[in-house]
Each structure stands twice: as C-alpha cells, then as structure tokens.
C-alpha positions as CSV (number, residue, x, y, z in Angstrom):
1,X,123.2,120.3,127.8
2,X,126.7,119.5,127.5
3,X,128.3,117.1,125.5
4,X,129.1,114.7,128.1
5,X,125.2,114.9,129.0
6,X,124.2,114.6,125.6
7,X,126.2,111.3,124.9
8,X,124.6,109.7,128.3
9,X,121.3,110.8,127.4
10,X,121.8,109.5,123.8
11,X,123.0,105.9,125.2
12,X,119.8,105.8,127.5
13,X,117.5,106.9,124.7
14,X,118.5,105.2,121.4
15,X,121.1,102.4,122.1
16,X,118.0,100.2,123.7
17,X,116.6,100.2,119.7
18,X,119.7,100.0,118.3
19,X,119.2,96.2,117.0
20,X,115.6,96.6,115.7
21,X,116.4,100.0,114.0
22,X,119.4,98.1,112.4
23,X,117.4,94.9,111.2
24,X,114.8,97.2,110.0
25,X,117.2,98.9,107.7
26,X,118.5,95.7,106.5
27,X,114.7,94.8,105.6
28,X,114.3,98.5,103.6
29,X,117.4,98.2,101.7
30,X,118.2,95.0,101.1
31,X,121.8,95.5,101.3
32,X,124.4,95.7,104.5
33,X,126.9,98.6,103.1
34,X,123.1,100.3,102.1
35,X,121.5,99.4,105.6
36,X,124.8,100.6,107.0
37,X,124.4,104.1,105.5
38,X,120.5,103.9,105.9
39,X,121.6,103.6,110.2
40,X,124.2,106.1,110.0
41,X,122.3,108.7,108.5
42,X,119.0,107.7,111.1
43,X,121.3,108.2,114.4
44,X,123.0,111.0,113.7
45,X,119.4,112.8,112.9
46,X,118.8,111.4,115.9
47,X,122.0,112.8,118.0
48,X,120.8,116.1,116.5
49,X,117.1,115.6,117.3
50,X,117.9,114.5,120.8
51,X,116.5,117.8,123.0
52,X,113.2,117.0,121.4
53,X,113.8,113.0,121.6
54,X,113.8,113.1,125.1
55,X,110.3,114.3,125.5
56,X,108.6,111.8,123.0
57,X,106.5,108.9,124.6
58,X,107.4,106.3,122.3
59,X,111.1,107.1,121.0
60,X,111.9,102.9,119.1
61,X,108.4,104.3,117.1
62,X,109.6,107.7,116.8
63,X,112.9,106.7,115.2
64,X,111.3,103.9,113.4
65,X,109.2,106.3,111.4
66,X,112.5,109.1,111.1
67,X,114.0,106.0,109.0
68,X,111.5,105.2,106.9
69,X,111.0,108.4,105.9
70,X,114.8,108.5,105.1
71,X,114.7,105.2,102.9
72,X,111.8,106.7,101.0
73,X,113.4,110.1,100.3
74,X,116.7,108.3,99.1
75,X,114.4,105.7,97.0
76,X,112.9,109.1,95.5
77,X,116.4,110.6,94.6
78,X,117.8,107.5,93.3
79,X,114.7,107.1,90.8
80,X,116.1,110.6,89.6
81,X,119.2,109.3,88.8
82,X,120.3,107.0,85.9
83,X,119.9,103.2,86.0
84,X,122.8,100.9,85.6
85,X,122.1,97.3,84.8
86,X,124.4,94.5,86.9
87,X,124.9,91.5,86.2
88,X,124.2,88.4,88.7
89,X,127.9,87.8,90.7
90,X,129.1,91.2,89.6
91,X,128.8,93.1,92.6
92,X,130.9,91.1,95.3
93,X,129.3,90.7,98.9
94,X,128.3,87.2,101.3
95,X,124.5,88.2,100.6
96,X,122.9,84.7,101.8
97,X,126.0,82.8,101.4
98,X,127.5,84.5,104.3
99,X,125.2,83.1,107.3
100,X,125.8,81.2,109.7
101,X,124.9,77.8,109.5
102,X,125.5,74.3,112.0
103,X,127.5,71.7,112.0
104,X,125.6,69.6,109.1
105,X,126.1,70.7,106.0
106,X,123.8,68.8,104.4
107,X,120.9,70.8,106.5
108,X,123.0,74.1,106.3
109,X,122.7,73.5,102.2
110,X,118.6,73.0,102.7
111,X,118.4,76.2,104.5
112,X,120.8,78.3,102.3
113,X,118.6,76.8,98.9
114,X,115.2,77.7,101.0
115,X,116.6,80.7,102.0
116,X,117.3,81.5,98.3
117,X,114.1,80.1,97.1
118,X,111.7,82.7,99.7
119,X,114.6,85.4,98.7
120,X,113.9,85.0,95.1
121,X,109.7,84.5,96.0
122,X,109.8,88.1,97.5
123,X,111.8,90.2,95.3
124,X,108.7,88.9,92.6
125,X,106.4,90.9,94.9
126,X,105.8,94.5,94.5
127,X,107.7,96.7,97.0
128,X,104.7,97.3,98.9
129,X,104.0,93.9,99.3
130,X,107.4,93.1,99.9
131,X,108.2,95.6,102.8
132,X,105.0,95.3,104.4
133,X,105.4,91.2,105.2
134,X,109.2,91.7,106.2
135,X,107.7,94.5,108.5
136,X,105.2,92.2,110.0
137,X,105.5,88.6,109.2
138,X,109.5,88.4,109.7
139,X,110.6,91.6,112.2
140,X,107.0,91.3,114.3
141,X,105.9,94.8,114.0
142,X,102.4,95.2,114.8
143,X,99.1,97.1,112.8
144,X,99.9,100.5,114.4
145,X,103.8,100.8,114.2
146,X,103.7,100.1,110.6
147,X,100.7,102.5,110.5
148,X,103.0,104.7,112.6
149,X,105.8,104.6,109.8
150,X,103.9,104.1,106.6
151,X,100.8,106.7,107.2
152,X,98.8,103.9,105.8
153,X,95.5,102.9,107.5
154,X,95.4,99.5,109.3
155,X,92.1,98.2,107.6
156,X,94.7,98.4,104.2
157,X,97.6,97.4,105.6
158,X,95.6,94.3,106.9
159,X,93.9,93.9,103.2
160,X,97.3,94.2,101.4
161,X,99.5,91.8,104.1
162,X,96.5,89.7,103.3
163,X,97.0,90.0,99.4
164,X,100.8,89.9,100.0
165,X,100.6,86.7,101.9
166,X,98.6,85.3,98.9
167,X,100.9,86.5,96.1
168,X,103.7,85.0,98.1
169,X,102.2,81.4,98.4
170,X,101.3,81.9,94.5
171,X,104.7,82.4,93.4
172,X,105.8,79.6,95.7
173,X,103.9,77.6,95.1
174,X,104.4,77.8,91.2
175,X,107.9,77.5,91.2
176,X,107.2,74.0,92.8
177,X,108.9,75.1,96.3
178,X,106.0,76.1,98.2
179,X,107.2,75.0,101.4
C-alpha cells in the first residue's frame, strides 16, 4: 500500500473515533499532557496496525481496547518507579478551572464548585470503581465495550457499577453535597 493510500485509508478508518478515543483517554489518565501522550502513543499503533485494522468488524472497539491496554501497561511501569509526593497548586495546569462556562458567573461558580465537589467524590473511589462509572455513566459505553476493553464479565461489571454508584452517593452524600 503506498503511503499516500495508507494516510487515506487511515483518515477513513480512525479519524471517525478520533473524539471518543480522545475523551476516553482524558477519563484513564486524568490529565490532558497525560491523555495527550496516552492518544499519541494509541494512533501511531494504530498507523502501524493499519493492514490488519482494515479487516476488523468493529475498529472504535478495536482501538478502544488497544488503549486501555496501553494505560494499563504504563500504570504497571509507573508503579515500578519511585513516588514523588506534590503538593496541591504545585503542578500548574487549568484542570477544572479552565472550562468553559456562560455568561453568569454566579451559575458558572455553582458548576465549577459541583464540578469540584463530584471531582473530589470520585478520586475517594477505588480505580476500579472510578474508571468503570466514567466509562459508563459519563462517556455512555455500554456492558459489552467495557467488557470488550476490560476482559471483565458483564454480570461483574454490572455488580461493581452497581457498588460504585453506591460508594459514590455515600461519599456525597457525607460530605453534605449529595446533589
């Protein structure tokens, strides 16, 4: 195939996922620069992958899975490593701060705090937990794709979004915020 071919075929094949693989990056790291690497490293897999790509029936689950898979394997060699401790404002970045808001700030200011609060609510969950209700609850990936990317069985992802849901209201709900 030659390059020119390859680049077309690449545009037709993975650009149309382009936004969901991106967000769902953002929801493994955590972190832009992070989700930013995360996406770089998953599309140029991809570009290498792309003879085989082309034959797969459902390529958005197909990459989907290629990236989790690349999260975890980084999560595994950065528990190898040593452990720096930061302090809160240390690292610079918008995090929440930088979003878009409306013309009000008084209502742009309740959604920045809530948005803070249900940040706050769901780095107290496990990782599990955590990842599995950003998967479904927020990005609207169904049973089987997280199945598809996880390995897990959906009568225990079902049991744990379940438990996660639960945890979250708790936590909520005892900081006085459940909303």
């Amino acid at each position: 195939m030659s390059t020119e071919n390859h680049q077309q075929t690449f545009e037709k094949v993975v650009r149309p996922h382009f936004d969901r693989l991106y967000r769902l990056a953002w929801r493994l790291t955590g972190q832009k620069a992070e989700a930013e690497d995360l996406f770089q490293e998953l599309l140029i897999k991809a570009f290498r992958k792309l003879d085989d790509l082309v034959h797969i029936e459902e390529p958005g689950s197909w990459l989907a899975r290629v990236m989790y898979n690349l999260f975890i394997d980084e999560r595994r060699r950065f528990a190898r490593r040593r452990m720096h401790t930061v302090e809160e404002g240390e690292i610079a970045g918008d995090g929440l701060d930088g979003l878009p808001g409306t013309d009000d700030p008084a209502w742009n200011h309740e959604r920045l705090e809530r948005m803070k609060t249900l940040d706050r609510a769901l780095s107290k969950l496990s990782e599990e937990h955590r990842l599995l209700l950003l998967l479904h609850d927020t990005e609207g990936y169904k049973m089987t794709e997280i199945h598809g990317l996880t390995g897990t069985p959906i009568g225990t992802i079902k049991s744990r979004l379940h438990r996660a849901r639960a945890r979250l209201r708790e936590i909520l709900s005892d900081d006085g915020t459940f909303f």
